[in-house]
VMD Tcl script that draws the C-alpha trace (Angstrom):
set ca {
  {6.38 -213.42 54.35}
  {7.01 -214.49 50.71}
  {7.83 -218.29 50.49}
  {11.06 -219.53 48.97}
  {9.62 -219.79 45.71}
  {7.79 -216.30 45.64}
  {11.37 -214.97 46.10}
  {12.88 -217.28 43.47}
  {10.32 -216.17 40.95}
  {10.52 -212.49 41.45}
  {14.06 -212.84 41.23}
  {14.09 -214.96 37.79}
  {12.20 -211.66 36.50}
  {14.91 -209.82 37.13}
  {17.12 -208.24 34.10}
  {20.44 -209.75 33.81}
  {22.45 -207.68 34.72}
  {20.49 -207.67 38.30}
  {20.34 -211.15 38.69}
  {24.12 -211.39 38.71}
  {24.29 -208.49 41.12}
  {21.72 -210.61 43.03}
  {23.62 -213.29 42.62}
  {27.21 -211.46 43.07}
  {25.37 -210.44 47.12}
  {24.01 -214.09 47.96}
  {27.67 -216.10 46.89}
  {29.31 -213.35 48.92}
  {26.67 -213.95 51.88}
  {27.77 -217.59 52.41}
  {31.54 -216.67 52.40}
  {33.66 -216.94 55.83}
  {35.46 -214.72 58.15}
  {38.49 -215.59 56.57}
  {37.52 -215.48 52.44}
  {39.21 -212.19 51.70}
  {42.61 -213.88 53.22}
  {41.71 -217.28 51.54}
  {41.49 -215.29 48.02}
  {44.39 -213.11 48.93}
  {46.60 -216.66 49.39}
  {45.22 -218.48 46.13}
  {45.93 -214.69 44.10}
  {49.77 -215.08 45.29}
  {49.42 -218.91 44.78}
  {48.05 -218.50 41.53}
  {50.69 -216.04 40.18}
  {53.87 -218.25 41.61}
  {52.20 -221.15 39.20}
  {51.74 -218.69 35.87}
  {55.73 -217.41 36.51}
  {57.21 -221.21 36.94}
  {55.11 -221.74 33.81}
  {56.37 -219.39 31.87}
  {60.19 -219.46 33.47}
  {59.86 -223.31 32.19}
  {60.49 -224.42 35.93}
  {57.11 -226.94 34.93}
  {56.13 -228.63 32.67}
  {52.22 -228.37 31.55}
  {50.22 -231.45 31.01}
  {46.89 -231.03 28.55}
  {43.87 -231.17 29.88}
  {42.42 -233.55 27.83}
  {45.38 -236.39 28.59}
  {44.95 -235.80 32.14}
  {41.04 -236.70 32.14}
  {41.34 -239.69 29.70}
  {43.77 -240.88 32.51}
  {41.82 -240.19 35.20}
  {39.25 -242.51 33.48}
  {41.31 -245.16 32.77}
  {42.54 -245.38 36.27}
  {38.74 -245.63 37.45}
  {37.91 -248.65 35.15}
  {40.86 -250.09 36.85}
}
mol new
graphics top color blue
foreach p $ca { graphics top sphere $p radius 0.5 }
foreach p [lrange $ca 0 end-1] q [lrange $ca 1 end] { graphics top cylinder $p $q radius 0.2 }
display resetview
């Protein structure tokens, strides 16, 4: 049986584009019963957000405001 390491270094040798398949099969390995309806929920979730955006319903903060306040709060 190939150790841990064996199969990490065979895999690094890989091209690419089969690593990310590789990759693409092990992410999807560790995913739950219930993934497909947890993606299904965040798609629908995530398309209510992009309409109130651009309806104007909310107003959009910058990233970059958001995280220099978040580090302000910590030195708090």
């Amino acid at each position: 049986m190939n150790t841990f390491e064996e199969i990490l270094s065979e895999a690094l040798a890989l091209p690419s584009g089969l690593r990310a398949a590789l990759a693409d099969h092990l992410l999807e390995s560790l995913n739950g019963p219930n993934q497909k309806g947890i993606d299904a929920a965040w798609a629908v979730e995530i398309d209510r957000r992009i309409r109130d955006i651009d309806e104007g319903k909310v107003e959009t903060i910058d990233g970059e405001l958001v995280m220099r306040e978040l580090r302000e709060r910590r030195k708090r």
